[in-house]
C-alpha positions as CSV (number, residue, x, y, z in Angstrom):
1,X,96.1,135.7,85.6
2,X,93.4,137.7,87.8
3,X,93.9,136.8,91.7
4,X,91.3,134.9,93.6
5,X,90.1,137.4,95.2
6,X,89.4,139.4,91.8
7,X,87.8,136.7,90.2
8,X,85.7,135.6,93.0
9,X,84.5,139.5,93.5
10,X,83.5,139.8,89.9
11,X,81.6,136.1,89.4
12,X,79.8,136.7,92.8
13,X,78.7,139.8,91.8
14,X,77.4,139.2,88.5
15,X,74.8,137.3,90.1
16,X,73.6,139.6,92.8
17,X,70.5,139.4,94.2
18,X,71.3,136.0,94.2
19,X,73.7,134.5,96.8
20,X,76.6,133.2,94.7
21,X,79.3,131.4,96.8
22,X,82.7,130.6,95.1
23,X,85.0,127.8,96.6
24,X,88.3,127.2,95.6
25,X,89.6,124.2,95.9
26,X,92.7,122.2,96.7
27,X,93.7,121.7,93.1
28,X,93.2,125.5,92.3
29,X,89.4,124.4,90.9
30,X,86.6,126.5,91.3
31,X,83.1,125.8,93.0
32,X,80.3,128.0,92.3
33,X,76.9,127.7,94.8
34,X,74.0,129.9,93.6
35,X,71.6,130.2,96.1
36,X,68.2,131.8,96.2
37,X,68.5,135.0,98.7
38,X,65.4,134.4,100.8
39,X,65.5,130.7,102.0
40,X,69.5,129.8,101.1
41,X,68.1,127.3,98.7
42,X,70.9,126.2,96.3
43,X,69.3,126.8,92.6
44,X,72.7,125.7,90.9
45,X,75.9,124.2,91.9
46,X,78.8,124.3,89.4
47,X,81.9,122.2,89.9
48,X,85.5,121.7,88.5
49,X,85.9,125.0,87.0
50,X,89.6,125.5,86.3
51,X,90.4,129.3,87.4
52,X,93.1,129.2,84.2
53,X,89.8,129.5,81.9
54,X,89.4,132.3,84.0
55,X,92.1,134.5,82.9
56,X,90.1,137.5,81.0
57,X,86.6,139.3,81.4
58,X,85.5,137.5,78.6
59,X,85.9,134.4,80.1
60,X,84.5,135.1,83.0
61,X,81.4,136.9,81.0
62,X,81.2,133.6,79.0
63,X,81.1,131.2,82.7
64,X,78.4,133.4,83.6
65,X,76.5,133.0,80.5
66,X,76.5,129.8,80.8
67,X,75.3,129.2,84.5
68,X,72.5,131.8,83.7
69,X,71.5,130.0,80.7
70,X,71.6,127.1,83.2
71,X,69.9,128.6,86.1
72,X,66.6,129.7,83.6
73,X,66.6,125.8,82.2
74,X,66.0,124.5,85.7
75,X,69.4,122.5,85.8
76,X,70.3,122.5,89.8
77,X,73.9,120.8,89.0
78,X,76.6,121.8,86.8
79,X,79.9,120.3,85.8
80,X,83.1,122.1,83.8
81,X,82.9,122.2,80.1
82,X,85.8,123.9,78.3
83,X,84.8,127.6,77.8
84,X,84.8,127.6,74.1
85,X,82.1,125.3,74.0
86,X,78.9,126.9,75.5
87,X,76.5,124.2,74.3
């Protein structure tokens, strides 16, 4: 599996300009905070992501997906599907 630090660097980055914040926490869960880069305004706030899904690119390509998908439909919260389903 892909260290913290990796996976963090590659899901914050794939949101740049936006301010992406990743949180991990104490049961090795995930917390993404997408913020908008002017004001700090949170736009999306994604919770419970287990960082096992997050063991290839692909996954991580497919999280991202997601959250973008959600981020353009105007959903401000977010809670952890399994990542085969991307409905």
């Amino acid at each position: 599996m892909m260290s913290i630090l990796e996976q963090r660097q590659i899901i914050e980055s794939a949101f740049l300009p936006l301010n992406c914040r990743c949180t991990i926490e104490a049961d090795d869960s995930m917390t993404l905070e997408i913020r908008a880069p002017r004001n700090d305004q949170v736009l999306l706030r994604a919770a419970g992501i287990q960082r096992g899904e997050l063991s290839s690119s692909r996954a991580i390509s497919q999280l991202v997906l997601r959250l973008r998908q959600q981020l353009t439909s105007g959903e401000t919260e977010s809670r952890a599907r399994p990542m085969g389903s991307l409905a």
